[in-house]
Wavefront OBJ file of the C-alpha trace (Angstrom):
o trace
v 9.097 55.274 -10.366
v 6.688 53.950 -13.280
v 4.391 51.470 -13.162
v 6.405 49.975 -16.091
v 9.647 50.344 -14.156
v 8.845 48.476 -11.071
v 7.330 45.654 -13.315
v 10.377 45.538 -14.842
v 12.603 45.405 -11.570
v 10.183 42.923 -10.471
v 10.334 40.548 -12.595
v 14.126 41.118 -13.588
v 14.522 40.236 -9.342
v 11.715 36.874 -10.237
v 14.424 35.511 -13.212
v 17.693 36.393 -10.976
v 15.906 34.166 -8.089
v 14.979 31.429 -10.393
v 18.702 31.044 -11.984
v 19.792 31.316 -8.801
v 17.826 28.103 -7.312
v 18.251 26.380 -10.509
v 21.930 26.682 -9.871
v 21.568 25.599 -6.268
v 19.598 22.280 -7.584
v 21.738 21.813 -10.080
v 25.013 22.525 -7.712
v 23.336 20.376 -5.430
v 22.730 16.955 -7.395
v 26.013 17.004 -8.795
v 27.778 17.285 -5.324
v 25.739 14.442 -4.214
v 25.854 12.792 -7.544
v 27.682 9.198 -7.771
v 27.842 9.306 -11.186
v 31.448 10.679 -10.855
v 32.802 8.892 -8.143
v 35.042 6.259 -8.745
v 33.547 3.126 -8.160
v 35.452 0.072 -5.455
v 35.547 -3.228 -6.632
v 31.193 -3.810 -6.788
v 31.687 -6.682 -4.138
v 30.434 -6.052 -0.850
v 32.379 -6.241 2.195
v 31.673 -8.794 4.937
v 30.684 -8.417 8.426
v 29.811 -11.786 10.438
v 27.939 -11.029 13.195
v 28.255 -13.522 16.194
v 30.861 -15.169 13.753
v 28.618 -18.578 12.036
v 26.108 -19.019 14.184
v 22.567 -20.673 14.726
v 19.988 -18.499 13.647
v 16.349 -18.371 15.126
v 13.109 -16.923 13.969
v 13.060 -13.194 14.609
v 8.857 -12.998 14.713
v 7.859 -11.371 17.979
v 11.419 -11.338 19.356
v 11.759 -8.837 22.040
v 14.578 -8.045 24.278
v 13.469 -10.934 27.012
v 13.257 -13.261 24.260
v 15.195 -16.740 25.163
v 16.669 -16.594 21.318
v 18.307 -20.111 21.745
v 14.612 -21.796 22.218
v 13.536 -21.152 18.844
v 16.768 -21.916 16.484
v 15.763 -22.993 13.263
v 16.871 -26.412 12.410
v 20.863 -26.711 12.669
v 22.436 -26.271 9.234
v 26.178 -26.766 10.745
v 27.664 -27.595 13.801
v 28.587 -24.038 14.940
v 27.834 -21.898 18.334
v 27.610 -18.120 17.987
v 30.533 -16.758 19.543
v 33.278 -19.241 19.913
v 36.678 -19.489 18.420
v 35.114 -22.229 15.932
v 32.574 -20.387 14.668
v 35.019 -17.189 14.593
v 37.430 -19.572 13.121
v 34.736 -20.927 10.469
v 33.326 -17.212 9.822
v 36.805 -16.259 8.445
v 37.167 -19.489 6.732
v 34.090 -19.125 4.513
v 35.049 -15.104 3.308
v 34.399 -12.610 6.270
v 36.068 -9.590 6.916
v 35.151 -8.467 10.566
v 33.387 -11.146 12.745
v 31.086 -9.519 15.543
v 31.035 -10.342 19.071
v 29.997 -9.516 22.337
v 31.824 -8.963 25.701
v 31.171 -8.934 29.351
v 32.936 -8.026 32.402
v 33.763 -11.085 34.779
v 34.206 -10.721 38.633
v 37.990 -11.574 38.154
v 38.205 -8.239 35.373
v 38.161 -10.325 32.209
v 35.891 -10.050 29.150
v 34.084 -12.682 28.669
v 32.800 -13.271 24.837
v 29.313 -14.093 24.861
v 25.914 -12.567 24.176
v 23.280 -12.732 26.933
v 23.190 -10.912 29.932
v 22.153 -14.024 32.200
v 23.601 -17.113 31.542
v 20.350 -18.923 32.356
v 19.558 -19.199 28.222
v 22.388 -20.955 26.752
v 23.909 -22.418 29.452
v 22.762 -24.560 32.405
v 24.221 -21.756 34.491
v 22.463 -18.908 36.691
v 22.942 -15.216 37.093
v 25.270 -12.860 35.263
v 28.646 -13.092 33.917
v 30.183 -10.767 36.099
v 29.255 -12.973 38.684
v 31.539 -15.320 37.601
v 35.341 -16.069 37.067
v 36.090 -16.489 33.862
v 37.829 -19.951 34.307
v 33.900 -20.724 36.203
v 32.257 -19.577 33.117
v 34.796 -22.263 30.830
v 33.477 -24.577 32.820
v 29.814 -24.241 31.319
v 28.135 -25.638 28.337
v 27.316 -22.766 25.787
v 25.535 -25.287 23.634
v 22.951 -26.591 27.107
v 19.661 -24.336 25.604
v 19.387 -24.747 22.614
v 16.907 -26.338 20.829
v 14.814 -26.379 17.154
v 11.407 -27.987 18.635
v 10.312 -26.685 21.787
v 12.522 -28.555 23.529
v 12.007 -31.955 22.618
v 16.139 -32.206 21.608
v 18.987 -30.351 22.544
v 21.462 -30.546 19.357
v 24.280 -29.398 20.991
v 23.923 -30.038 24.481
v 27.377 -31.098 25.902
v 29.512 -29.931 22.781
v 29.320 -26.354 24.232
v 31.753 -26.756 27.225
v 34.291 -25.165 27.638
v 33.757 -23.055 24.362
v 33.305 -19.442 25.874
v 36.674 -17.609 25.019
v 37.867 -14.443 26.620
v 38.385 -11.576 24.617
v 41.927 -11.874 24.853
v 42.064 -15.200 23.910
v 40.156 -14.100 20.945
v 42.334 -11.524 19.868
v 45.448 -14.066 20.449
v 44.321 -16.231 18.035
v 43.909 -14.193 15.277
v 46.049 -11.645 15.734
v 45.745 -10.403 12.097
v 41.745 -10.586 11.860
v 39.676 -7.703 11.958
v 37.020 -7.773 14.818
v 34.087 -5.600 16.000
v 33.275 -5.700 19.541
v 30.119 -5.306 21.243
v 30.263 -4.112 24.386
v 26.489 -5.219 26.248
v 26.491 -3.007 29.480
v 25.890 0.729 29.870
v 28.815 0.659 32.563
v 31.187 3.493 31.832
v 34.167 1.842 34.047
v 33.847 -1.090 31.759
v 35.092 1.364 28.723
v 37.701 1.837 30.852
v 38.949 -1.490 31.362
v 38.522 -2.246 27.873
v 40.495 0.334 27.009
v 43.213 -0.480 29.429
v 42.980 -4.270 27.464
v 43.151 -2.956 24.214
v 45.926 -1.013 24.609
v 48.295 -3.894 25.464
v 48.116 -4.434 21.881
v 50.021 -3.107 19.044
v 49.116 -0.324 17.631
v 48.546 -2.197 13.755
v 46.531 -4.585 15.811
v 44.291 -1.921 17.230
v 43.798 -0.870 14.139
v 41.446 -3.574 13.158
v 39.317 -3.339 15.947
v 36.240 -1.152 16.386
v 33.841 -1.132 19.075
v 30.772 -0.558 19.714
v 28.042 -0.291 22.805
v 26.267 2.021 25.047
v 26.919 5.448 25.108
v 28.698 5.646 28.711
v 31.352 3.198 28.250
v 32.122 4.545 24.637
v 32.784 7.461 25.682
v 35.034 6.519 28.332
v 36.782 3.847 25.777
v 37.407 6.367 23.278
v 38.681 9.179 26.101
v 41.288 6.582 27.000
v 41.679 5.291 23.123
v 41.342 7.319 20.897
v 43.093 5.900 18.142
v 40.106 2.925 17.980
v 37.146 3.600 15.909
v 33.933 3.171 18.313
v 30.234 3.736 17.916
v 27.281 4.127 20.011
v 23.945 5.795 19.799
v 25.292 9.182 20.990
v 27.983 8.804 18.115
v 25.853 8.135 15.533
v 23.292 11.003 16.274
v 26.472 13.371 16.321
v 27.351 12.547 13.045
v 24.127 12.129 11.308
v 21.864 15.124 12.432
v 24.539 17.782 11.499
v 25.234 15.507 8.566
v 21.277 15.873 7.524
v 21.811 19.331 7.559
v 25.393 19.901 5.595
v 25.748 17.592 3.923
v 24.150 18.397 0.845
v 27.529 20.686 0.694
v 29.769 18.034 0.332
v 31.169 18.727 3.904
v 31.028 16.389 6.586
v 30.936 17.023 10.353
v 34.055 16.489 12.705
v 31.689 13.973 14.595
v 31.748 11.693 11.652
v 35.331 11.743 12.123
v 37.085 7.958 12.839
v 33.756 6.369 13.888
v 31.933 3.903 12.620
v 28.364 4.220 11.333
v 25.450 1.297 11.324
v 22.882 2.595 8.433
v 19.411 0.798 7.853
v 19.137 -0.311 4.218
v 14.897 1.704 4.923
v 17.219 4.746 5.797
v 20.266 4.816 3.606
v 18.474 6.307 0.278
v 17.710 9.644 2.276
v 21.309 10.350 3.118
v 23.126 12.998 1.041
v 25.014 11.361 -1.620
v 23.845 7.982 -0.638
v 25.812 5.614 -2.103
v 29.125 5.847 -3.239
v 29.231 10.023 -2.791
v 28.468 9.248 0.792
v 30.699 6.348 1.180
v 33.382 8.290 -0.311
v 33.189 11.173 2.387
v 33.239 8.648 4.284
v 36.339 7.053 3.895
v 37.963 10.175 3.732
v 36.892 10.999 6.918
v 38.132 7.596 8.221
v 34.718 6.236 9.438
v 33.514 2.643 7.953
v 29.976 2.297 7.030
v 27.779 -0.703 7.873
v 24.672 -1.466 6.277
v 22.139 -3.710 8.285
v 18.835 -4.988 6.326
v 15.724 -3.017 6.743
v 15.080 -0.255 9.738
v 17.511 -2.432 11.494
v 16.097 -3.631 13.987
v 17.231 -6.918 15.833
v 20.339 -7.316 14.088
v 18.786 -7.695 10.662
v 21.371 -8.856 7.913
v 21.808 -9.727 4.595
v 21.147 -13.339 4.739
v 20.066 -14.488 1.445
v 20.094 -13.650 -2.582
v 16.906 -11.661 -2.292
v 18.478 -9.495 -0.042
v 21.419 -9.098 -1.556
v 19.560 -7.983 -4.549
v 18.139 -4.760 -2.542
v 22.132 -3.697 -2.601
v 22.534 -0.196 -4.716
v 24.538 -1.629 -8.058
v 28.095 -2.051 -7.656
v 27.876 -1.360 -3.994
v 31.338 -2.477 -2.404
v 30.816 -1.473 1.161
v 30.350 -3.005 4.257
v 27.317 -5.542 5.154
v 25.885 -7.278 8.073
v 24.849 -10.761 7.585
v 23.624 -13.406 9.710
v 24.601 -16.031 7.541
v 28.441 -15.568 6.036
v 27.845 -19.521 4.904
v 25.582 -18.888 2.562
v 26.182 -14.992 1.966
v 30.056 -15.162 1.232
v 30.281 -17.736 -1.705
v 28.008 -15.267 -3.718
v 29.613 -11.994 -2.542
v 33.237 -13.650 -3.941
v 32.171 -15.301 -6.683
v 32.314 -18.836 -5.761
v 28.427 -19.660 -6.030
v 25.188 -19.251 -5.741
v 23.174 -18.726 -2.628
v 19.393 -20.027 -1.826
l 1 2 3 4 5 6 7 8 9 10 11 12 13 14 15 16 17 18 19 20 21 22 23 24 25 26 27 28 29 30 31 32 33 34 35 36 37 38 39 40 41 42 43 44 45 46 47 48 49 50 51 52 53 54 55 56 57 58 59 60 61 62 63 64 65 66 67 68 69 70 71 72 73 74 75 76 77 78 79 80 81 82 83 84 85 86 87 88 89 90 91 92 93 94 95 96 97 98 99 100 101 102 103 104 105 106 107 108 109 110 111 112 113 114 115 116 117 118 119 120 121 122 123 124 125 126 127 128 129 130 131 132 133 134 135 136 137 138 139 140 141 142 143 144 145 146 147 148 149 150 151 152 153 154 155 156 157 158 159 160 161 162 163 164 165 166 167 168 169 170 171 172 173 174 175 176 177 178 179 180 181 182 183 184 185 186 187 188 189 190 191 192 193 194 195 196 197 198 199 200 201 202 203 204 205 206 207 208 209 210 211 212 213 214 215 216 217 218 219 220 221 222 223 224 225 226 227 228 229 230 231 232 233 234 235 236 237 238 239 240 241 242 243 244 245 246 247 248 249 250 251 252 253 254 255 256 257 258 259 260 261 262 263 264 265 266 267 268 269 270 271 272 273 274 275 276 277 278 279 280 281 282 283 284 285 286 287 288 289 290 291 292 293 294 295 296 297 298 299 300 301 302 303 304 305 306 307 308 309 310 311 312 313 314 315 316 317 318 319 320 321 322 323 324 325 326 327 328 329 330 331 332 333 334 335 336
């Protein structure tokens, strides 16, 4: 063959290769384009976590941290975790309040958030130490305090306010929850499970849950039909996700689950936002977005943040402070 020739071939082969990635680029933004995907209704999507609750400076917070000793000043009379702060949550525009269970000694969940009761309550020990009618007889509102102690705001107006779950889900039968479940115990996904499905099936379906990998597992071996999530769950999805997606398919892990995205790590998903939440949804699996790398239960909590939202975004958020959060998010105000 000629010198000519083979030039020719060559770059003949260098042009087919060229069109041929050009195509893939250009097959590839427009699959995980939003400009074509019909947008929801721009309004975000609530979730309350802890329900209304006291919030506390989040500098240096570790995992030890006694959160109650370092609330900011109280803004409103409510205790993370109750059915008056659930109650309140709802009131002011939520659409799934967050909470936290525990297994007692007598097989109950109790809702609260610590492992040791030795923060928020004059109590000692762990909850599964305890009945659950022991644990009504303590005063969530004993530890906390806005100046080192000098006052306790709500000492004595906490008794008696720990609820079981099933109390919970009693009084508001038609309210969508998501629960937290604290321990890396897989029998406790089993007695959860056992709980849960006690309850109509249309009531189930406004529950997810969410915890530790081991009881997860087991919850969603036993239940199936509830959407769950846990760090194994998430990596299932995501990592084949990272890799496909840019197809426009999306794994059978990402199948009825629920996902908990950092706002830092959103914008380097494929399709991120409405593509992705639209795969999403067809796939069954809700989409939470917590405020920066989300750590420590970082939420949405003021204007600024809301601001960081991608335009029209009407998915879920997490937010700390529904109070303030909701009246923007529907319209009714303004928030500081």
């Amino acid at each position: 063959m000629s010198t000519k020739k083979r030039l020719l071939l060559n770059n003949t082969g260098r042009r087919v290769w060229v069109w041929f990635l050009l195509c893939v680029l250009i097959f590839v933004y427009f699959n995980n384009s939003s400009l074509f995907v019909q947008s929801g209704s721009g309004k975000p999507k609530l979730l309350a976590h802890r329900g209304l609750a006291q919030t506390f400076d989040m500098e240096g917070v570790t995992n030890e941290t006694c959160t109650a000793e370092r609330i900011h000043p109280p803004e409103h009379p409510y205790l993370e975790n109750t059915i008056p702060s659930m109650r309140a949550a709802f009131a002011a525009g939520a659409d799934v309040v967050e909470l936290d269970v525990h297994l007692t000694a007598d097989d109950q969940f109790a809702v609260f958030h610590d492992w040791t009761l030795d923060c928020r309550t004059e109590g000692t020990g762990v909850t599964r130490d305890y009945t659950m009618a022991k644990l009504k007889q303590l005063d969530v509102g004993y530890g906390y305090t806005a100046d080192g102690g000098k006052t306790f705001p709500f000492r004595g107006k906490g008794v008696a306010l720990m609820p079981s779950l099933d109390e919970v889900l009693s009084t508001f039968p038609d309210r969508s929850f998501l629960i937290h479940v604290k321990s890396e115990d897989p029998e406790e996904g089993v007695k959860l499970a056992k709980r849960l499905s006690a309850l109509p099936q249309e009531h189930r379906k406004r529950l997810s849950v969410y915890g530790g990998d081991q009881p997860i597992k087991t919850l969603h071996r036993h239940l199936p039909d509830v959407r769950v999530m846990s760090r194994e769950t998430m990596k299932d999805c995501l990592i084949p996700y990272i890799g496909v997606g840019w197809t426009g398919v999306v794994p059978s892990a990402c199948e009825q689950t629920q996902l908990h995205i950092p706002e830092k790590i959103a914008p380097w998903l494929w399709g991120w936002s409405d593509r992705f939440m639209e795969r999403m949804d067809r796939a069954g699996t809700r989409v939470i977005l917590v405020a920066g790398s989300g750590g420590f239960s970082e939420g949405f909590d003021t204007g600024e943040a809301l601001n960081r939202l991608p335009s029209g975004y009407s998915g879920w958020i997490w937010t700390n402070r529904i109070d303030r959060i909701a009246p923007t998010v529907k319209g009714e105000g303004d928030s500081d």
